[in-house]
Every structure is written in C-alpha cells, then in structure tokens.
C-alpha positions in Angstrom: 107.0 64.1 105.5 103.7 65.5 104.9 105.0 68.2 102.0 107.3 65.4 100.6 104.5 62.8 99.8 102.0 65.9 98.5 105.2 67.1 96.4 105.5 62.9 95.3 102.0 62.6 94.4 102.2 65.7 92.0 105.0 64.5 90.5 103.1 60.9 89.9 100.1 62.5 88.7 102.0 65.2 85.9 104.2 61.6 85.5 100.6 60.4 84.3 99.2 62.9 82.3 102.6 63.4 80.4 102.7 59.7 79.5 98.4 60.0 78.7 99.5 63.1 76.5 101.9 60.7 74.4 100.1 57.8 74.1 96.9 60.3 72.5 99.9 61.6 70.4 101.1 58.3 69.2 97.4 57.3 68.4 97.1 60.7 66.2 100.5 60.2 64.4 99.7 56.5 63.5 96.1 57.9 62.2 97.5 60.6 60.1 100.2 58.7 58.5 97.5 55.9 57.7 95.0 58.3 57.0 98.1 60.1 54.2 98.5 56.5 52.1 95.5 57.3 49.8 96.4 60.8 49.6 98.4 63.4 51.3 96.2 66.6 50.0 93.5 67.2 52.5 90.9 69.1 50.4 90.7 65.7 48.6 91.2 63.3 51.4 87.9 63.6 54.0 89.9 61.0 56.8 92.8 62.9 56.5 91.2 66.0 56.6 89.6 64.8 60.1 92.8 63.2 61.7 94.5 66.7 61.1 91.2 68.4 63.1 91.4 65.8 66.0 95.7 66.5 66.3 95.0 70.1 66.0 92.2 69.5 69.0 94.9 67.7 71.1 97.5 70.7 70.3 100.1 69.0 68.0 102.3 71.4 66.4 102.2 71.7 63.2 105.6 69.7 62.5 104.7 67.1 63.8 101.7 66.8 61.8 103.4 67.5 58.9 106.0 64.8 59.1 103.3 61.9 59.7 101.3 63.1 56.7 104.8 62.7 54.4 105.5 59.3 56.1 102.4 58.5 55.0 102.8 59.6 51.2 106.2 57.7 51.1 108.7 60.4 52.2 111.0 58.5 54.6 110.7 54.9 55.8 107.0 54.2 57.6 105.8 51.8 59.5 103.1 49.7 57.8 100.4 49.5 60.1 97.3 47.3 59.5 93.8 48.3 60.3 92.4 45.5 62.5 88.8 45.7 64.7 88.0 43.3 67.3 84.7 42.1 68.7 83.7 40.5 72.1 81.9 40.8 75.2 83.4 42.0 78.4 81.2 41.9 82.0 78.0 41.5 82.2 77.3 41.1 78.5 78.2 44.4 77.4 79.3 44.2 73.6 82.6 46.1 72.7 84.7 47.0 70.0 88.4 47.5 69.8 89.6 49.1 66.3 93.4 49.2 66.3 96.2 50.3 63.9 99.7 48.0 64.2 102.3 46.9 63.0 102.3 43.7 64.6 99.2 41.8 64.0 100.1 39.1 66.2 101.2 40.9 69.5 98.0 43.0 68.7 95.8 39.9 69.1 97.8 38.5 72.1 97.3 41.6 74.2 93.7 42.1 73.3 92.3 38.6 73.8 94.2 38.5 77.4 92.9 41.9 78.2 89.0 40.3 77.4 90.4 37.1 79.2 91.6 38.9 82.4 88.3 40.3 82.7 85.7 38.4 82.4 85.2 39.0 78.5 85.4 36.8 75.3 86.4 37.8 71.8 84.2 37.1 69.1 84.4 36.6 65.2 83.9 40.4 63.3 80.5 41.1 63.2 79.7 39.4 66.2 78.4 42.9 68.2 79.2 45.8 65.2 75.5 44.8 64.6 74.2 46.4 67.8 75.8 49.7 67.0 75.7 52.6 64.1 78.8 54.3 62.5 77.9 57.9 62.9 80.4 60.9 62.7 80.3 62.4 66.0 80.2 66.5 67.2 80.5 67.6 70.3 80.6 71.1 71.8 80.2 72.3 75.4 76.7 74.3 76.9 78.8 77.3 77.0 79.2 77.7 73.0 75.3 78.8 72.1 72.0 77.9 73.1 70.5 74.5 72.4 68.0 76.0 69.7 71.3 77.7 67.6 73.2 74.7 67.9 70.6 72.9 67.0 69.3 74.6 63.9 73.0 75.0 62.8 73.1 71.3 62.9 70.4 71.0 60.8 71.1 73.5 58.3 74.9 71.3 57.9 73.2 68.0 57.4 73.4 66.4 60.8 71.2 63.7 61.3 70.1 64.4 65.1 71.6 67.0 68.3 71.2 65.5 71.5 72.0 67.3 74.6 73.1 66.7 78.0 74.6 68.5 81.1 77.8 68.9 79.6 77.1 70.2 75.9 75.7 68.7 73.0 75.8 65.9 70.4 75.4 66.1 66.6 75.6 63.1 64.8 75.7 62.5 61.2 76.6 59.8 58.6 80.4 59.1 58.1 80.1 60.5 54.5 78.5 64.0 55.7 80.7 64.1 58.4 83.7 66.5 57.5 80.8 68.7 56.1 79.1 68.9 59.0 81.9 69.4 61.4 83.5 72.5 59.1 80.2 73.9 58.6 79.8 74.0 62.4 83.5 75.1 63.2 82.7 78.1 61.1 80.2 79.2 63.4 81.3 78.2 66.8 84.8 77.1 66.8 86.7 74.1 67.0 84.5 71.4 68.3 85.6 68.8 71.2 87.1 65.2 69.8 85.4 65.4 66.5 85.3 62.0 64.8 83.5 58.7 63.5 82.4 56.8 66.7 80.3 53.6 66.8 76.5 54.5 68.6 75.3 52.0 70.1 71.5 51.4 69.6 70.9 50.5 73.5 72.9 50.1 76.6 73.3 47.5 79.1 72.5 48.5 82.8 75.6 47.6 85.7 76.0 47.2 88.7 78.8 47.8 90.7 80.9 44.6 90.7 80.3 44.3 86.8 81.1 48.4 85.9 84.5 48.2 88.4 85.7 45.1 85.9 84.0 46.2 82.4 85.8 49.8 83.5 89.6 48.1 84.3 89.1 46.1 80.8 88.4 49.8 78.8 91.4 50.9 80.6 93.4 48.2 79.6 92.7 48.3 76.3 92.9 52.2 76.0 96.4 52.2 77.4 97.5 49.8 74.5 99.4 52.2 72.2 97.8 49.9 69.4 94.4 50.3 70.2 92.8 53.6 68.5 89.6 53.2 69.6 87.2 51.3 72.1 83.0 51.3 71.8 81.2 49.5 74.6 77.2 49.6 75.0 77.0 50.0 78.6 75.5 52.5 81.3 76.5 53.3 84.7 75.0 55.5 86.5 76.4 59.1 87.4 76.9 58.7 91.3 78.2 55.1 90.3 80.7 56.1 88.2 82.2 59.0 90.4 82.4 56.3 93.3 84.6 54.0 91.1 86.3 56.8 89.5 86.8 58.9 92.2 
C-alpha cells in the first residue's frame, strides 16, 4: 500500500504541474495574440517583442507562438479579449492588483470580486491602490550568471534605473519604455533572463502575521489559477521562515 499511495501522489503532483504548465501557456497565447492586434512585426512592436521573450522563457515551441501572433493580426477567427485591471484590498490591508485579459467581462468580474469576498478582501474603484505602486520593467537573473559588480554595471550601461540583489539573483528595473532595451542589451551578455516583464513595484510592504499571510496567500492563489487573470501585484511581506511553514 505504501508504493501504491507514493506512486498516487506522483501522479497528483505531475497531474499538477501539467495543468500549471497550461494554464502559464494559456496566459502567454492570450498575451501574444493581444499583444499582435497593433502589429504582428516584432522589431516594431516592443509588447510583442516581450510576450515572444516570456513564451520563449516558458519553452513554447515556436508554432505555437506563431499561430497566436497571426490570430492576433486577423488570420483565422480570435477571440476578442478585453484588457481589464482590478483593484482592492485583500487581508490585513494589503493593496492588490489583478490585470486580466477576457473574453467575458462579466464572468471576469464575478469570479474576482468573490475571490476578494471569500477572503477577507474588497474590490475597489481603478486607482484605488495603483497609487501605492510603480510600473517598472522587471529583469531578473540568478547569482550564478556574473558577479554583482558586472551585472550591475551592465545594467547601467543598458539604461536600467536600479539592480537590487538578493539570495537568489538580482533585480534590474527600468521604465516600461526602456524596458525591451534593457532586457536585449542584457540577454546579449548573459543569456536569457528569468520572467522578463512589466511588473507593478510596490513603494512599501505591509508586514503579516500568520493568520492574515495563510488567507492573503489562498486569495493570490485563487486568483492566479483563474485562466483570466494575467497578472497579480500585492504589497505585502512575510517573512522567510513564515512563508516555508505555510508553504511547505
């Protein structure tokens, strides 16, 4: 029995990361066919040009890339998806924001605002949070790539605006309009970078505790897993040892 429930909980967990795998797919795909309306040629299309680098991060073949990009340009019927952000509060006052891309405006908003609901959040008005945060383009490579001094000099010399750095790698930020700039110039000397893209910074974070991070963590989840949902920004911090007991 013991070999059957190991061999049954591998199963459930490939189960899981196959139907994470899709879900990041179907995000990509909806991107790059939005991302193709205003134009399907790359060199001239900077959001394009970035949703092709993060499908190219998550290994999409090439085929599949191609395809969204003509659905986008008109090639083939395409679903018209509307761009849509949401702002609220979830647990213990922590601002989010949920930027979506659907089809269907109004099951968008009914699965959202019950996802705040469920949790302890509130959905407010656009603009309501968006102020506490900054629209930055977002660069992240691992320790192992260069030392912090190259990495960040090279972000300087592309136009970054700042390199942070943390156990895991580094940071370099930049406006949204220097962004696919920044990220070739930096590809070019150390390779492809992790999850390139614009991200909203928040300015400061909101300390939790353990009741609060455990329900503000289910609501993220939530909300990640919707297949509308492209995006989620939330201004808290939890601490490292916290985290890995809820997460673990």
């Amino acid at each position: 029995m013991a070999g059957h429930s190991q061999f049954k909980n591998i199963m459930y967990r490939k189960g899981a990361q196959d139907a994470k795998r899709a879900k990041a797919f179907t995000k990509l795909i909806r991107e790059l066919t939005v991302a193709a309306r205003a134009n399907p040629d790359p060199s001239a299309n900077p959001r394009l040009r970035a949703a092709i680098a993060a499908a190219r991060n998550a290994n999409m073949s090439k085929d599949t890339m191609e395809r969204a990009i003509r659905r986008g340009a008109g090639e083939g019927e395409a679903e018209n998806y509307a761009e849509i952000r949401y702002e609220g509060y979830g647990p213990g006052g922590v601002a989010v924001i949920v930027e979506t891309l659907t089809d269907n405006r109004n099951r968008t908003a009914a699965d959202v605002r019950a996802a705040f609901s469920k949790f302890g959040g509130s959905l407010g008005e656009t603009g309501s949070v968006s102020f506490q945060f900054q629209r930055v383009g977002s660069i992240r490579y691992p320790r192992s790539v260069a030392a912090e001094d190259a990495v960040f000099e090279a972000a300087l010399e592309a136009g970054a605006d700042d390199c942070a750095s943390d156990a895991e790698g580094y940071e370099v930020t930049c406006a949204p309009e220097r962004f696919n700039d920044v990220r070739e110039a930096l590809e070019k000397r150390f390779g492809q970078a992790e999850n390139p893209g614009l991200v909203w910074k928040p300015a400061s974070a909101v300390p939790l505790g353990e009741a609060e991070a455990s329900t503000l963590l289910k609501l993220l989840g939530v909300l990640d897993d919707n297949d509308d949902v492209q995006q989620v920004s939330a201004n808290y911090e939890i601490s490292d040892a916290l985290l890995h007991k809820l997460t673990a």
